[in-house]
C-alpha positions in Angstrom: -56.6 -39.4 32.0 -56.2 -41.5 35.6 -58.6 -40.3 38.5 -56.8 -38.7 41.3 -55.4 -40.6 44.0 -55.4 -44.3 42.2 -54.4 -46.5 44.7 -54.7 -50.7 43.1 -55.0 -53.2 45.5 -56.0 -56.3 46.0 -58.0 -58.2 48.9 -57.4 -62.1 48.3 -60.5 -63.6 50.3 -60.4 -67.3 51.2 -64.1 -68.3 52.0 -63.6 -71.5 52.3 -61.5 -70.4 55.4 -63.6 -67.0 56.1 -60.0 -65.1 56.0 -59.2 -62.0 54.2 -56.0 -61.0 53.0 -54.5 -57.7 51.6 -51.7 -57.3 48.9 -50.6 -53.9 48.4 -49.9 -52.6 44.7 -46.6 -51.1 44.2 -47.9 -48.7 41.8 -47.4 -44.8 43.3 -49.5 -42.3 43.4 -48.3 -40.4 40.9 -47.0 -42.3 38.7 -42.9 -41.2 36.1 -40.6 -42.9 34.0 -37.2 -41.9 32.7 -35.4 -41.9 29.6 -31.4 -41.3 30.2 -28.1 -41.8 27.5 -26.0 -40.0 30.1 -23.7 -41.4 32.5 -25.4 -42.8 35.4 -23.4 -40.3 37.8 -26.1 -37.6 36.5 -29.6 -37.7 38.5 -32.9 -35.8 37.3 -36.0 -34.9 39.1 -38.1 -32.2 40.2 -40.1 -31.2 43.1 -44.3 -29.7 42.5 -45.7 -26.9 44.7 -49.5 -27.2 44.9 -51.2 -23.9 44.4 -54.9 -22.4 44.8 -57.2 -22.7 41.3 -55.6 -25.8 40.5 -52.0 -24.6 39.9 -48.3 -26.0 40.1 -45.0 -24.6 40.1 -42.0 -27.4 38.9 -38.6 -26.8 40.2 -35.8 -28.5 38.8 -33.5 -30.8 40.9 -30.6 -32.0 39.1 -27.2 -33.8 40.2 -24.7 -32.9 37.3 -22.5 -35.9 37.8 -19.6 -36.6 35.5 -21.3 -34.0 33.1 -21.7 -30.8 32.2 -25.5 -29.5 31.7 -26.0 -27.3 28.6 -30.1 -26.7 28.7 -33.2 -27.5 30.6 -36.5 -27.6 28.5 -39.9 -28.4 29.8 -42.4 -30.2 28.2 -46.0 -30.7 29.6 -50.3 -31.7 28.5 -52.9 -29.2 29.6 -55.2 -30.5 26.8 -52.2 -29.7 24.6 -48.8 -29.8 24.1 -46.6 -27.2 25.7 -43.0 -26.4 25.7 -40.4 -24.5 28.1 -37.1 -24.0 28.9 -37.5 -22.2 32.5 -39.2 -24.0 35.3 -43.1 -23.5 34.3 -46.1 -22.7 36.4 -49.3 -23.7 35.2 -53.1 -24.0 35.4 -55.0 -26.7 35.3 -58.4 -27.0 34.4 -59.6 -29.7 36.5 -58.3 -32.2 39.2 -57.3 -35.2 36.9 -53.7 -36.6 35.8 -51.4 -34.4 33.3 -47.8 -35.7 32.3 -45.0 -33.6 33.0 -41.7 -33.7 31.9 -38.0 -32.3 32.1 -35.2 -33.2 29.9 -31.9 -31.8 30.7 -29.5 -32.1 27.8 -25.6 -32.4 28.9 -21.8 -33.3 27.6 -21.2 -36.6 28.9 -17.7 -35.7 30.5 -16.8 -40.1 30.4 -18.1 -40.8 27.2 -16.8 -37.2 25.7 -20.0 -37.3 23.7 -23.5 -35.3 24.2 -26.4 -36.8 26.0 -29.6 -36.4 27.8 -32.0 -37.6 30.5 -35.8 -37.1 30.5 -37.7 -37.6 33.5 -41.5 -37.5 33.9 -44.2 -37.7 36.7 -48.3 -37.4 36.6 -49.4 -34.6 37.9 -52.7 -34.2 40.0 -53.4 -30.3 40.7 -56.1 -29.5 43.5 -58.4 -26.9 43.9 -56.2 -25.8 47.3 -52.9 -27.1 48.9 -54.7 -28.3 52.0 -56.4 -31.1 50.0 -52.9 -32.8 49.6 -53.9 -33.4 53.1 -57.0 -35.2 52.3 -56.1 -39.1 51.6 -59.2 -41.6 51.1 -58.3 -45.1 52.2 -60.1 -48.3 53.3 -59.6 -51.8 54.0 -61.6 -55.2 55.2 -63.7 -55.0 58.5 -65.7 -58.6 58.3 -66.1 -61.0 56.1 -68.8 -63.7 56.6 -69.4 -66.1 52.9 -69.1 -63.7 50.2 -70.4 -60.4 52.2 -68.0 -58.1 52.8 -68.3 -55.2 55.2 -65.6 -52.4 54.7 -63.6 -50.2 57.2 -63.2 -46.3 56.5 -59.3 -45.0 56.9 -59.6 -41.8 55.5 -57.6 -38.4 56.6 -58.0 -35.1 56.3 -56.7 -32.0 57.8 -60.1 -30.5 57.6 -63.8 -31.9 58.4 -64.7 -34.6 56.0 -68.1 -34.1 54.8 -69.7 -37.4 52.4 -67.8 -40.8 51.4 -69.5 -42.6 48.4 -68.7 -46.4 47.5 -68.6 -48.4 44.3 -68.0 -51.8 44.4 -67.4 -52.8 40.9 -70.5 -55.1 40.3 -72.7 -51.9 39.7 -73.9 -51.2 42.9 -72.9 -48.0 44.6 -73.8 -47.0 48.4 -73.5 -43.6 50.8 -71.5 -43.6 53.9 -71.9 -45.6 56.3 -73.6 -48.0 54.4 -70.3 -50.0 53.8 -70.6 -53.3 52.8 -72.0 -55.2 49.8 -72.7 -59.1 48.5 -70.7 -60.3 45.6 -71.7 -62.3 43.8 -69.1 -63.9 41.8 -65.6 -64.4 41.8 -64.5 -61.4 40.7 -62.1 -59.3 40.6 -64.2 -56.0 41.5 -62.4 -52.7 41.3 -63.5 -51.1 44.7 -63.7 -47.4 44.9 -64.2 -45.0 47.8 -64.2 -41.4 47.2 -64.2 -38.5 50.2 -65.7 -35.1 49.5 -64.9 -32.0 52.1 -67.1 -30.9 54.5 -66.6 -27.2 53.2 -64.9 -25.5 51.0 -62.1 -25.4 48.9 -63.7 -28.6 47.0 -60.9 -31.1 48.4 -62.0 -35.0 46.8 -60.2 -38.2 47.0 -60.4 -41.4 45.4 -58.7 -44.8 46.4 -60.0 -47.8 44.7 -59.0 -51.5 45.3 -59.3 -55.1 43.9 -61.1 -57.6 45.3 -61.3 -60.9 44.4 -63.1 -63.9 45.7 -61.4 -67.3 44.1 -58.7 -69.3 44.3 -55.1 -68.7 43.2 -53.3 -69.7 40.1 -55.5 -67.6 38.2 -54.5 -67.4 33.9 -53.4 -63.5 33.1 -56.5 -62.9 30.9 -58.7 -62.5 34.1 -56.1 -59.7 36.1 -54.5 -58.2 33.6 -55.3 -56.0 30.9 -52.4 -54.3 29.1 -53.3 -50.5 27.2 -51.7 -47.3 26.8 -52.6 -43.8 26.0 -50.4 -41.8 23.2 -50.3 -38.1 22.6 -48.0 -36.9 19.9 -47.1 -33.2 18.9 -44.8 -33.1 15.4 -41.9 -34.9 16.8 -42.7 -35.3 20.4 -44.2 -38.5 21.8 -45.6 -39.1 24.8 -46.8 -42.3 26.5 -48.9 -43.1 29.6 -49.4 -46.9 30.7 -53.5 -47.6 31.6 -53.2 -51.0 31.8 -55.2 -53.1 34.4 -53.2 -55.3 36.6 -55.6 -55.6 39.2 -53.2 -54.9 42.2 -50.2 -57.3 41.2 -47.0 -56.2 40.8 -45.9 -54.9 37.2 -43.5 -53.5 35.3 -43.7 -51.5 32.2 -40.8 -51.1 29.0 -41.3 -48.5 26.3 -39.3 -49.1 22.8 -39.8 -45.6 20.5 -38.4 -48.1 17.5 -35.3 -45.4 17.2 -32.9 -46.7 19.2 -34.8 -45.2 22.3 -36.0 -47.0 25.3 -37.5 -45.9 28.9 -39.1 -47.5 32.3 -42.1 -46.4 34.4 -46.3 -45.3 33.8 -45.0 -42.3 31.3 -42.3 -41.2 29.0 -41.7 -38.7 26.7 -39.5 -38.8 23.5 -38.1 -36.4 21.0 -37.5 -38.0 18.0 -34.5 -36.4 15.7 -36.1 -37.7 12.0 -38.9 -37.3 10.6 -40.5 -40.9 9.7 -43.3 -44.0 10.7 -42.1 -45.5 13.9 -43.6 -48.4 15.7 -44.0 -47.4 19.7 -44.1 -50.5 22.0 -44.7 -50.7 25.7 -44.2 -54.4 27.2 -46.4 -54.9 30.0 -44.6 -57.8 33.1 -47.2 -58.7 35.6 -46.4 -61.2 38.6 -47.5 -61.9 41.9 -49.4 -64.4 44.4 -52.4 -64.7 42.6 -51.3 -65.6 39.0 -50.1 -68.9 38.0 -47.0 -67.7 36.3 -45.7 -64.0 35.1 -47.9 -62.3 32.6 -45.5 -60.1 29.3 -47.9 -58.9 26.9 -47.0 -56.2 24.0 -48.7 -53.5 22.8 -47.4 -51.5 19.3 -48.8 -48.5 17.6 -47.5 -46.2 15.0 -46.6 -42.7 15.0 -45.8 -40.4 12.3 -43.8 -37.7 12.6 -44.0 -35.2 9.9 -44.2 -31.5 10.1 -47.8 -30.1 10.4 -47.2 -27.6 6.7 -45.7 -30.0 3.7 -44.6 -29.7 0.4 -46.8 -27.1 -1.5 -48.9 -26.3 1.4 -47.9 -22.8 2.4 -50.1 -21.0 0.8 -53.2 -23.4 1.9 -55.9 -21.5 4.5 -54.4 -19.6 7.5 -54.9 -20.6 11.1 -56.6 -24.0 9.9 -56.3 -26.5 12.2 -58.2 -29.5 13.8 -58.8 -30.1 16.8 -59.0 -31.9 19.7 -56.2 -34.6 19.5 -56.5 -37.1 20.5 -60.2 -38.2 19.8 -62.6 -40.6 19.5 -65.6 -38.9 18.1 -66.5 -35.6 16.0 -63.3 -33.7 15.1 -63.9 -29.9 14.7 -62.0 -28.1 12.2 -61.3 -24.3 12.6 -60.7 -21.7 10.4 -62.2 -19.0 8.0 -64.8 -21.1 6.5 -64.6 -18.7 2.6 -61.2 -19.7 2.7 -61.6 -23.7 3.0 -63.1 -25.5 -0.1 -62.4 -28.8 0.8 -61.5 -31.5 3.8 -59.1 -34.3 2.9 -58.5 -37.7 5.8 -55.8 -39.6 5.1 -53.8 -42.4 6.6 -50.3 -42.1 7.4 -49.2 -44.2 4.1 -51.0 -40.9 2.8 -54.0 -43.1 1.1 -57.2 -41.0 0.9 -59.9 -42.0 3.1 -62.7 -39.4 2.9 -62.6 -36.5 0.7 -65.7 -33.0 1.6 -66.9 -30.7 -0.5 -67.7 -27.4 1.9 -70.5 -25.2 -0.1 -68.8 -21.3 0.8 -70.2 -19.0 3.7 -69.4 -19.1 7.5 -71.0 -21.7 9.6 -69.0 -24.8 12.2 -66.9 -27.7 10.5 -67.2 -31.2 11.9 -66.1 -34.4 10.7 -67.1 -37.7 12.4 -64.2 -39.7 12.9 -65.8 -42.9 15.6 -65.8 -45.7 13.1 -62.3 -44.7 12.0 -59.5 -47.6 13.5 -56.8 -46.1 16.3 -54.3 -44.8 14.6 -52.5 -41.7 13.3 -54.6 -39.5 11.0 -53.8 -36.3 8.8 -56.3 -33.8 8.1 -55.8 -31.7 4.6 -57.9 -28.5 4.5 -58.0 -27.3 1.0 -58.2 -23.4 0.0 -58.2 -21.5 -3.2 -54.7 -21.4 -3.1 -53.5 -25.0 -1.4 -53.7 -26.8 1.3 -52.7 -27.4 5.0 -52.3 -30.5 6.8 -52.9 -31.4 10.7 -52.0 -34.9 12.0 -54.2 -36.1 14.8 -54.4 -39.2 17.0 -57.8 -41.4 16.6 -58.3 -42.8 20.3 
């Protein structure tokens, strides 16, 4: 996922001149996105209480509008998909990004017809509520040819104890050691993260770019379009991770059903099972770039149920895990029960097929030279066989 606290930036330095200039990203700091068929009378968010040990507690906040609300459900990555229709409080294990979403399901009162609207944010938990004190920020002190000597902004509530620096070019530095030669062009992604002097273990990150040439630059150099997918049965989510080195941008999902949304993450419930394409369109513009930047990005999903057709009497409790992955897949389950491993593709082509000799012992399968995509994994008993879909990063 994101580091806490992403801030993008960008410092437009004109040596020729020996000026700096600063061009604020409009990205937030936690980023959302919305998906909405109901009238636009209707308005969904919710609110996030910061708790101790890295906890949250969501509360609903919804403007009915010219409809009538039926249900609330809740739908949320800890490391896996969870689901709940009462305002949730959960524990996260570490300080990093997690989606979070709410859908409220309604009768449209002007269109007489049912409807819905999904809402979702990223979600940083802390180790304590006083670190949503702590903000880490910097900017340009001097600039003389292409030596750049950085300012410290940072906040806290408490006693900061340590900043650390990393400039993008490979070359890192300790507070107050603060400035550093470049030398190229760029653009460098330029990091400074704050640590507490004591505890609770309060950290903050801010990074921004900085870039040393002229304008009119070609998109290729700034932007970088990508997005992370996680997918449980039916339910897709989406998280843009695309680089756009502190421009302003825009991001479009299309979930190839009919189904649109707007913003960094989105979540979607799709009613069929079936192979849908998943698009996000990526619009970059700003001073820097010679003209706007729209680059597309599509992947497949599959949505099928996790058991099919003569597979309910395959091995109990197998499953494979994690998804997503890039690397060794681990398969659990009662090892006498599990004769075989199947991968196949989602057209259901058989890719690898593994003969397991009986007796307990751990089951891996190496999955890294395998192409991004959607996967299923058949474990094979006695008596039939289950199958797991996972997501190859």
């Amino acid at each position: 996922m994101n580091r806490t606290l992403l801030i993008a930036l960008l410092a437009v330095l004109l040596p020729l001149c020996g000026r700096g200039q600063l061009y604020q990203s409009p990205l937030p700091l936690r980023g959302s996105g919305q998906v909405q068929t109901c009238d636009t009378s209707m308005h969904v968010w919710f609110s996030t209480a910061f708790l101790p040990n890295y906890g949250c507690q969501f509360d609903p906040q919804v403007n009915a509008g010219n409809t009538v609300v039926q249900d609330m459900v809740w739908n949320y990555f800890t490391g896996d998909w969870g689901e709940s229709f009462t305002a949730p409080l959960l524990y996260y294990p570490y300080q990093e990004a997690y989606p979070v979403c709410l859908t409220v399901n309604a009768f449209d009162l002007v269109a007489s017809m049912p409807c819905s609207a999904t809402v979702c944010q990223l979600i940083t938990p802390l180790p304590d509520p006083i670190c949503t004190t702590m903000i880490a920020d910097f900017t340009i002190e001097s600039i003389v040819g292409n030596t750049i000597t950085f300012q410290d902004l940072s906040t806290f509530d408490n006693a900061i104890g340590s900043a650390t620096w990393s400039y993008g070019d490979g070359v890192t530095s300790a507070s107050p050691s603060n400035s550093n030669t470049f030398l190229g062009a760029g653009p460098y992604e330029v990091c400074l993260t704050i640590i507490a002097a004591s505890p609770p273990a309060c950290t903050s990150t801010v990074c921004k770019w900085l870039y040393l040439g002229p304008g009119d630059v070609e998109c290729p150099l700034l932007v970088d379009q990508g997005y992370l997918l996680l997918q449980s049965d039916n339910l897709v989510g989406v998280l843009d991770t695309s680089r756009t080195s502190g421009m302003n941008s825009s991001i479009h999902w299309d979930f190839g059903d009919g189904t649109t949304a707007e913003g960094r993450v989105a979540v979607h419930a799709y009613g069929e099972e079936g192979a849908y394409p998943v698009c996000g369109t990526l619009r970059v513009w700003g001073p820097l770039l010679a003209d706007t930047c729209t680059t597309t990005i599509c992947r497949s999903v599959l949505t099928t149920s996790q058991v099919g057709i003569n597979e309910v009497s395959g091995p109990d409790g197998a499953r494979a895990y994690p998804s997503p992955n890039s690397g060794v897949l681990h398969v659990m389950g009662d090892p006498s029960t599990i004769t075989e491993l199947r991968l196949l593709d989602q057209g259901g082509r058989l890719l690898l097929a593994r003969r397991l000799p009986a007796g307990p012992g751990p089951i891996d399968l190496d999955i890294s030279d395998l192409e991004s995509g959607i996967y299923l994994v058949q474990v094979v008993g006695p008596q039939g066989a289950r199958s797991t879909r996972i997501v190859k990063l």
